[in-house]
TIBAFI-840952 format. One record per residue (C-alpha): residue number from 1; residue in three letters; x, y, z. Coordinates in pm, 1 decimal. Layout:
N
{NUM,ALA,{X,Y,Z}}
...
***
This chain:
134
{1,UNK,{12335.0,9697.0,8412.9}}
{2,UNK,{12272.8,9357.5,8571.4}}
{3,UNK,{11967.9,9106.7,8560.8}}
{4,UNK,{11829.8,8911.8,8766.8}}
{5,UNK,{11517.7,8694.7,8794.2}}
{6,UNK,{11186.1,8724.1,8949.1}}
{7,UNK,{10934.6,8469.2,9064.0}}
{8,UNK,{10588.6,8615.6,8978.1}}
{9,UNK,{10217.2,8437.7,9034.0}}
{10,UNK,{10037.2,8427.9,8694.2}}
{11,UNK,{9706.0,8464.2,8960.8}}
{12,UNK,{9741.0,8767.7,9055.0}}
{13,UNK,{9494.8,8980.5,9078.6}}
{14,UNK,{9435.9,9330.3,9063.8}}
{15,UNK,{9667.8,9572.7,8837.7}}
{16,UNK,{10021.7,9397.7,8819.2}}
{17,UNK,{10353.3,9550.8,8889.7}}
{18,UNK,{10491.9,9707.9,8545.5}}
{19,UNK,{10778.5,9394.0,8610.0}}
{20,UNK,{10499.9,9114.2,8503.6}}
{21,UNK,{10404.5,9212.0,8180.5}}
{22,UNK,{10809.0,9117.7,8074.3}}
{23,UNK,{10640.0,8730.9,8116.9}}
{24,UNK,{10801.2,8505.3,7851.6}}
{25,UNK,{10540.4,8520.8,7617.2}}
{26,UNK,{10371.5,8178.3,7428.5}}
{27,UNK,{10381.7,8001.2,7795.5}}
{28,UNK,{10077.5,7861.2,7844.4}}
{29,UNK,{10105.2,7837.3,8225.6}}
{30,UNK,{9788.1,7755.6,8453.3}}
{31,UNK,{9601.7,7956.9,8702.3}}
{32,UNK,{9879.5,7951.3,9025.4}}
{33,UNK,{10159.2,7879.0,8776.7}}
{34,UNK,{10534.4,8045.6,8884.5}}
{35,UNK,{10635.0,8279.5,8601.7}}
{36,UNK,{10984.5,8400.1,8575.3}}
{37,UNK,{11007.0,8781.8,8532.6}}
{38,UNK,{11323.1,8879.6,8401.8}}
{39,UNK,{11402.7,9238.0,8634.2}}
{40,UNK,{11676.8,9496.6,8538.3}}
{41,UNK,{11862.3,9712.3,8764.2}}
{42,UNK,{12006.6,10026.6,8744.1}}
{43,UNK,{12181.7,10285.8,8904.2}}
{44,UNK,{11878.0,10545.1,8968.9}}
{45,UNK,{11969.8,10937.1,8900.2}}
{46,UNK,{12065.7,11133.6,9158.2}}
{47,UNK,{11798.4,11348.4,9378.2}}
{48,UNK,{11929.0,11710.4,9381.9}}
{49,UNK,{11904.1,11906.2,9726.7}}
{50,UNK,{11574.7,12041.1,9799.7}}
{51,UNK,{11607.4,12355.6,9998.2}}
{52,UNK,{11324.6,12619.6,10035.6}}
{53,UNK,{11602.1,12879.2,9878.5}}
{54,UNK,{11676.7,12680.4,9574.6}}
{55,UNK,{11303.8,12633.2,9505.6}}
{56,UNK,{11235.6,13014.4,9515.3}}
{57,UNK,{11513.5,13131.9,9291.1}}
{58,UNK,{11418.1,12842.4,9044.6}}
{59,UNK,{11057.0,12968.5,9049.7}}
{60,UNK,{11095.0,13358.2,9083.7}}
{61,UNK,{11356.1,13314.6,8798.4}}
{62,UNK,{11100.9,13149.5,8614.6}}
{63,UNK,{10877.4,13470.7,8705.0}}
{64,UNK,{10568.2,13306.2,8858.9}}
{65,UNK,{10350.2,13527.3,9037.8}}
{66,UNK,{10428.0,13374.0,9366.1}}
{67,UNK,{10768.7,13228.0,9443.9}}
{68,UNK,{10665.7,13048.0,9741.8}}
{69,UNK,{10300.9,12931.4,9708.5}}
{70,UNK,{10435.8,12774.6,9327.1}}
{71,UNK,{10688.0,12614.4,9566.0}}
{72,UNK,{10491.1,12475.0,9837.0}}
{73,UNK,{10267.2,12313.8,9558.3}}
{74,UNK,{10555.7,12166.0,9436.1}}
{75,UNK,{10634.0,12027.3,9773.7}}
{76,UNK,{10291.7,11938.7,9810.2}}
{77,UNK,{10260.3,11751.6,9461.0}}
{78,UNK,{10599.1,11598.0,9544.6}}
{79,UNK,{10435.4,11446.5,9886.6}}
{80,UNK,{10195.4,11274.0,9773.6}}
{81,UNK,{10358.9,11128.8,9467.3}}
{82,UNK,{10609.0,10960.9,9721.5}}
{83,UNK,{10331.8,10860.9,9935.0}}
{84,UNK,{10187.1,10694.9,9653.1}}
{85,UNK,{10476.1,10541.7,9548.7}}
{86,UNK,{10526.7,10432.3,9870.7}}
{87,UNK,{10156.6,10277.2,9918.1}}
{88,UNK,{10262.6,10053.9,9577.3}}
{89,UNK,{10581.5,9936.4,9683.5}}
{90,UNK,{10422.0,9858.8,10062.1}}
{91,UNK,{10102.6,9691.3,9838.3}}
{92,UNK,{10426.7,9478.9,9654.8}}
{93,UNK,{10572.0,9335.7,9955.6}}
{94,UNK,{10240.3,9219.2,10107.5}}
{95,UNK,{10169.9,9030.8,9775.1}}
{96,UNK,{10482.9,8911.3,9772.1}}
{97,UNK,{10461.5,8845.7,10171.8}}
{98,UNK,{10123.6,8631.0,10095.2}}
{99,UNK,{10277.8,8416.5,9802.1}}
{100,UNK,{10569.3,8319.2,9995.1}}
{101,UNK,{10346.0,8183.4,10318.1}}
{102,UNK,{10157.3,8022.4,10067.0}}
{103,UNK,{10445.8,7855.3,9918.2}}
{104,UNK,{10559.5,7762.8,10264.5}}
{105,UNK,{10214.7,7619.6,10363.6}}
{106,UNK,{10227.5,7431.3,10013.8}}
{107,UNK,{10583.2,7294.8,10124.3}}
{108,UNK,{10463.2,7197.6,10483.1}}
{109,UNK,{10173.2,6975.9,10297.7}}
{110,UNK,{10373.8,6777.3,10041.6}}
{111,UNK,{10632.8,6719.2,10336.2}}
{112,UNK,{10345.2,6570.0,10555.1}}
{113,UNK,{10233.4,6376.6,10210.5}}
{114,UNK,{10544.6,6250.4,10160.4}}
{115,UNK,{10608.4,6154.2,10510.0}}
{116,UNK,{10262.0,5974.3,10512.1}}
{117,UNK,{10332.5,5797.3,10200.6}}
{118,UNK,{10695.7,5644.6,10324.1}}
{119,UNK,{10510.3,5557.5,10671.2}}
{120,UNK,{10267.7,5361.2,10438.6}}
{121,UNK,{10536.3,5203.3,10226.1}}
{122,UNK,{10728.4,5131.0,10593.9}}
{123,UNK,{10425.8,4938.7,10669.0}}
{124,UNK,{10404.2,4722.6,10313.6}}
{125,UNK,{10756.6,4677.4,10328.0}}
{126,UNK,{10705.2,4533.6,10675.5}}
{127,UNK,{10995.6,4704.0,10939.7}}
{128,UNK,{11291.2,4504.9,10840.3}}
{129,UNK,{11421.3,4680.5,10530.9}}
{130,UNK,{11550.5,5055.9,10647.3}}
{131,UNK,{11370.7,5322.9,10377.8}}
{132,UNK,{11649.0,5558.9,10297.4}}
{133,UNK,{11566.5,5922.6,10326.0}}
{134,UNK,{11531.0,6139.7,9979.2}}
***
C-alpha cells in the first residue's frame, strides 16, 4: 500500500470527497487555504464475470420466484450505482479542473505583480544597474 499526497481547498463547498475529512487536524488554515490530504491506494478486488447465465443459477439456486426479473433488478440496481459513481468522480474532476485554473490565474497575477514591481524598481534604480532575474 503506497501514499501519496493530495492538494485539497479548505473552501469547498458542497459535500466533500470522503479524502478531505483525513485534513491534519488543529490547522487553523483560512478560507482558500491549500490543505494536504494524505490519499491511500490500493489494489481494488477483482470484478467477477457478469454473464446472464451466472446470474440465473446464482438466483434460481437461491430459489427466488423469478430467476431472471431478480436478475435484471440486479443489473438494473448495478446501473445506476455506477452511474452514480460515475456522476461523483466526473463532479471531482471539475472541482479539481476549477481549482487548478484558479491557481493558474492566481500565478498569471503575481507574475504580472512581480514584473510591475521590478519595472518600478528598474525605474528608481535608473537603467544602468542590470536587475537580475529571480
Amino acid at each position: 500500500m503506497s501514499t501519496t499526497m493530495s492538494i485539497a481547498s479548505s473552501s469547498s463547498s458542497g459535500s466533500a470527497p470522503a479524502a478531505a475529512s483525513n485534513t491534519m487536524a488543529g490547522t487553523d488554515a483560512g478560507p482558500g487555504a491549500l490543505l494536504l490530504v494524505p490519499l491511500t491506494t490500493s489494489t481494488p478486488a477483482p470484478i467477477p464475470a457478469l454473464s446472464s447465465s451466472i446470474l440465473l443459477s446464482q438466483y434460481t439456486a437461491a430459489g427466488a420466484a423469478d430467476p431472471s426479473m431478480a436478475a435484471l433488478s440486479y443489473v438494473q440496481s448495478e446501473k445506476q450505482s455506477l452511474h452514480n459513481k460515475n456522476e461523483q468522480l466526473w463532479k471531482l474532476i471539475e472541482r479539481q479542473r476549477t481549482g487548478y485554473n484558479q491557481l493558474v490565474a492566481e500565478l498569471e497575477r503575481a507574475r504580472k505583480e512581480r514584473d510591475g514591481y521590478r519595472a518600478q524598481l528598474k525605474a528608481v534604480v535608473g537603467g544602468g544597474a542590470e536587475i537580475a532575474a529571480a
